[in-house]
C-alpha positions in Angstrom: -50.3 -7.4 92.7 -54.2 -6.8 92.9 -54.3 -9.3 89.9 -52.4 -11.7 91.9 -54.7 -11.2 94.9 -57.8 -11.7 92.8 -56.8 -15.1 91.8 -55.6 -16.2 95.0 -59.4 -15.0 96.2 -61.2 -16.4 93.6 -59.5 -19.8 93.9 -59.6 -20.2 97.4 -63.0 -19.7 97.6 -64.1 -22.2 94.8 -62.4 -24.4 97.1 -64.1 -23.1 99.9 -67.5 -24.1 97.7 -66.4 -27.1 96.8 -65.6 -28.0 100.1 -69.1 -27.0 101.8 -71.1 -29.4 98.5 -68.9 -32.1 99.5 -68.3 -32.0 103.2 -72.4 -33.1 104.1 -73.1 -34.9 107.0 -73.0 -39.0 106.0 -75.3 -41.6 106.9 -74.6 -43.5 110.7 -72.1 -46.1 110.8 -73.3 -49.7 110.3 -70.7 -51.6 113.1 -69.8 -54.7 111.8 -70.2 -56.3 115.5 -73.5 -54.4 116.2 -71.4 -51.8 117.8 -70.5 -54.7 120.8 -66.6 -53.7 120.9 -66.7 -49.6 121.1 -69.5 -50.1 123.3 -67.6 -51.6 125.9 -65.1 -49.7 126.0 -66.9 -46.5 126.2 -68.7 -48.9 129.1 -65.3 -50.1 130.5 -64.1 -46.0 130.9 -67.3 -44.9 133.1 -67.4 -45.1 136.7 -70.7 -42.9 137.3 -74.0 -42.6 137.8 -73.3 -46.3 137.3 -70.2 -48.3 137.0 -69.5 -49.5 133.5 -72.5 -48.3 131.5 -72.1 -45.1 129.5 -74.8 -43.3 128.8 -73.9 -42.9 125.7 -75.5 -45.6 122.5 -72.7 -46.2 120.3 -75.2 -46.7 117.5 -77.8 -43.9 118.3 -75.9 -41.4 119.7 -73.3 -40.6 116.5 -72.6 -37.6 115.6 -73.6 -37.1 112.0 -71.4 -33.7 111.0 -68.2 -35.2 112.1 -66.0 -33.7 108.8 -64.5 -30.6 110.3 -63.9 -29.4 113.1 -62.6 -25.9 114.8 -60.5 -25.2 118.7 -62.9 -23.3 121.0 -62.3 -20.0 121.9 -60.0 -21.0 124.6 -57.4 -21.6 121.7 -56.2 -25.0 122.9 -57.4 -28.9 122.8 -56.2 -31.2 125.0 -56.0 -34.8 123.2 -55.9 -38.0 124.7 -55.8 -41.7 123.5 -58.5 -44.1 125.4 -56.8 -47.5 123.2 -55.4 -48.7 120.5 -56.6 -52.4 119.2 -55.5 -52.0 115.8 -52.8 -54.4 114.3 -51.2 -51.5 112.8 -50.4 -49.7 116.0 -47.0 -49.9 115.6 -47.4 -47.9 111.9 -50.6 -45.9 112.8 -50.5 -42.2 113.0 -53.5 -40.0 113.4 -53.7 -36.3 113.4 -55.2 -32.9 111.9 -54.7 -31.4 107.8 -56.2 -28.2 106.9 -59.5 -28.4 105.6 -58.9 -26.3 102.4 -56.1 -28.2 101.8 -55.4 -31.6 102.6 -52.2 -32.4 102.2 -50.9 -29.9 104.8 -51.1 -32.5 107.7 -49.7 -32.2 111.4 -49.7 -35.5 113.0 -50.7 -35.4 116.8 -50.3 -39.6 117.7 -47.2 -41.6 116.5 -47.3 -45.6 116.6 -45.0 -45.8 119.1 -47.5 -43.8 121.4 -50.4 -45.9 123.1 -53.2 -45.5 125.8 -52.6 -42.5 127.4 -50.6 -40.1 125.6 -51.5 -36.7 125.4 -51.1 -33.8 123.0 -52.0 -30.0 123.1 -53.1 -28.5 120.1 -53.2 -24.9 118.9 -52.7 -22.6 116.5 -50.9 -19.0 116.4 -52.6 -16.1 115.3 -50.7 -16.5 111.8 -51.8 -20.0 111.4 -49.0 -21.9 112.7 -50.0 -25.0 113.6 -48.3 -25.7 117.5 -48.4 -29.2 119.1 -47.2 -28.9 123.0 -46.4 -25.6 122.6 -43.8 -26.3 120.1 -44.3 -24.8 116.4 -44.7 -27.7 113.8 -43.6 -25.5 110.5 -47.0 -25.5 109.4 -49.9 -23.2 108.7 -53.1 -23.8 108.3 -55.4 -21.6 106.5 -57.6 -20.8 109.5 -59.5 -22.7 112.5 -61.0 -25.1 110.1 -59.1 -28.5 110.0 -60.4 -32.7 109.8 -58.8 -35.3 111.3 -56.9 -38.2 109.8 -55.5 -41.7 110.0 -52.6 -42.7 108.7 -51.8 -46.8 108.6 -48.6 -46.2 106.7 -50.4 -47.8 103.5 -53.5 -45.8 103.0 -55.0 -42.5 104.9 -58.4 -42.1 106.2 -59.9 -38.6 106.2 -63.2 -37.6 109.1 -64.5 -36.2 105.4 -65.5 -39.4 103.9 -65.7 -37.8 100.3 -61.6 -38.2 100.6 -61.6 -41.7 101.3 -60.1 -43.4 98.4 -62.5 -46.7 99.5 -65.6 -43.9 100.1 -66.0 -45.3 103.9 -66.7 -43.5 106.7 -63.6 -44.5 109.1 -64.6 -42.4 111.8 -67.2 -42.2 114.2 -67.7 -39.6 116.8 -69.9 -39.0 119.6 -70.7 -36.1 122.3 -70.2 -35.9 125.9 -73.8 -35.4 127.3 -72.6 -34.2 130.7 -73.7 -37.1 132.5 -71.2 -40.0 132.8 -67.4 -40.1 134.9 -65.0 -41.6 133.1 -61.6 -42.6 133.9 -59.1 -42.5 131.3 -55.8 -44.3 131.3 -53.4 -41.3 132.4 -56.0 -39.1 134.6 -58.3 -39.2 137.2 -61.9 -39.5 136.6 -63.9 -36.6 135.8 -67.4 -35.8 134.1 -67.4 -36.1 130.2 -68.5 -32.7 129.3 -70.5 -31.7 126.2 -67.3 -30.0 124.9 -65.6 -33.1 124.9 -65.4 -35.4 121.8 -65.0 -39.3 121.7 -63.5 -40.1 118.4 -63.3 -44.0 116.8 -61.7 -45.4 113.8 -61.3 -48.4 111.4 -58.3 -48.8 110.3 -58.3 -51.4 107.1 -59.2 -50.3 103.8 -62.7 -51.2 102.7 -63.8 -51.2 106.1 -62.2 -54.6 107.5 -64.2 -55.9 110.3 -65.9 -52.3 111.0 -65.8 -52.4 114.7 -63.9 -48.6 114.7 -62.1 -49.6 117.9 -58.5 -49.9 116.5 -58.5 -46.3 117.3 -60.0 -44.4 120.0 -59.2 -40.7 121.5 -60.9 -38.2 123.2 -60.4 -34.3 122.9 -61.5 -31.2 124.0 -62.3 -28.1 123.3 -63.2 -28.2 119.9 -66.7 -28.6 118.0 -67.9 -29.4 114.6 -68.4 -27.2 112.1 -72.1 -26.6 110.6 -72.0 -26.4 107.0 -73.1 -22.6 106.5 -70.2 -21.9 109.0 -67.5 -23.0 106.2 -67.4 -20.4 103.7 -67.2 -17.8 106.9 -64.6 -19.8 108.4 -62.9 -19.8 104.8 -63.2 -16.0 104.4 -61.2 -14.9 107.6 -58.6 -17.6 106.7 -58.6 -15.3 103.3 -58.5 -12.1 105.0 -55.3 -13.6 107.4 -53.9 -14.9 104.1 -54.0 -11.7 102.3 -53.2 -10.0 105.2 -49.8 -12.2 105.5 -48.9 -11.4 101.8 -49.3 -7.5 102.2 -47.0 -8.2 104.9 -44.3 -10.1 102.9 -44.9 -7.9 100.1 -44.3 -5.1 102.2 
């Protein structure tokens, strides 16, 4: 059994390594429009200090370390979708997978859902993944998870380095406090620093790269700084070794 444990430790944190060297922060996204489209809507969602213009440049305010991300200490983030442009939004999907492993993925957004759904996220002290307080199934290694795109022909990963086209599909920029903005299913309120605007492109190569065929905003979660991982990863380990005694038990 302590054999069995030592392997499971020493591979999951090579992964852990391997994640930290490969999850760097990636250049700012070149928009293939100048950044016209995304910048209107962020522009077309604020009412305050002055209607329709955010204070926020969608092309020098971008949030470099965009790869991973972790829920707050409140436990929960609230999600919801500013619009959809793309012409996969019938086929789109978007949601989390677990940053030490990638192919355990929870979607949040289905292509039949448009501006203004909403989604709670969370996880349960043993990992379990719960979307609107219902349990998915699936656990996650700890509070350390990306976000994804799914066209229904290729998937697009916040961590570039997993891009099969190695293109950044995501951009993501920070609520500075400053601006109201009214979002398609609630009333206006101030875009808090907490609070994460998140943009995609959707077509494989980088299509027109005007990242507005997806846009959301969520809550209550930040982005991870690189020496944070391999902590992050080593209480995932400890919950992980912890639910095996259990089992084994």
């Amino acid at each position: 059994m302590k054999k069995q444990y030592g392997t499971a430790f020493k591979t999951t944190m090579a992964a852990a390594i391997s994640l930290v060297a490969a999850g760097s922060a990636h250049a700012t996204v070149t928009f293939g429009d100048g950044g016209a489209s995304l910048q209107g809507i962020l522009n077309d969602i604020t009412v305050a200090p002055i209607n329709n213009v955010s204070s926020t440049n969608v092309n020098t305010d971008q949030i470099l370390l965009d790869e991973y991300w972790q829920i707050s200490g409140s436990g929960g983030s609230f999600a919801q979708i500013i619009i959809e442009l793309a012409g996969n939004a019938n086929t789109n999907t978007v949601g989390i997978y677990d940053a030490s492993d990638p192919s355990k993925q929870v979607t949040l957004f289905s292509g039949i859902e448009g501006a203004g759904a909403q989604k709670l996220l969370s996880f349960a002290n043993d990992g379990s993944v719960i979307i609107n307080f219902a349990d998915t199934g699936i656990d996650f290694s700890g509070n350390a998870f990306g976000y994804f795109l799914n066209t229904g022909g290729n998937i697009f990963y916040s961590d570039t380095d997993l891009n099969n086209d190695g293109i950044d599909h995501m951009v993501a920029f920070q609520g500075q406090g400053t601006d109201t903005i009214d979002l398609p299913a609630t009333l206006p309120g101030i875009w808090s620093t907490n609070e994460y605007i998140m943009a995609w492109e959707d077509i494989y190569g980088g299509g027109d790269t005007d990242y507005n065929d997806f846009v959301l905003i969520t809550e209550s979660v930040n982005p991870i700084p690189e020496p944070s991982m391999l902590a992050l990863f080593g209480i995932g380990l400890i919950g992980f070794i912890r639910r095996r005694n259990e089992q084994a038990g």
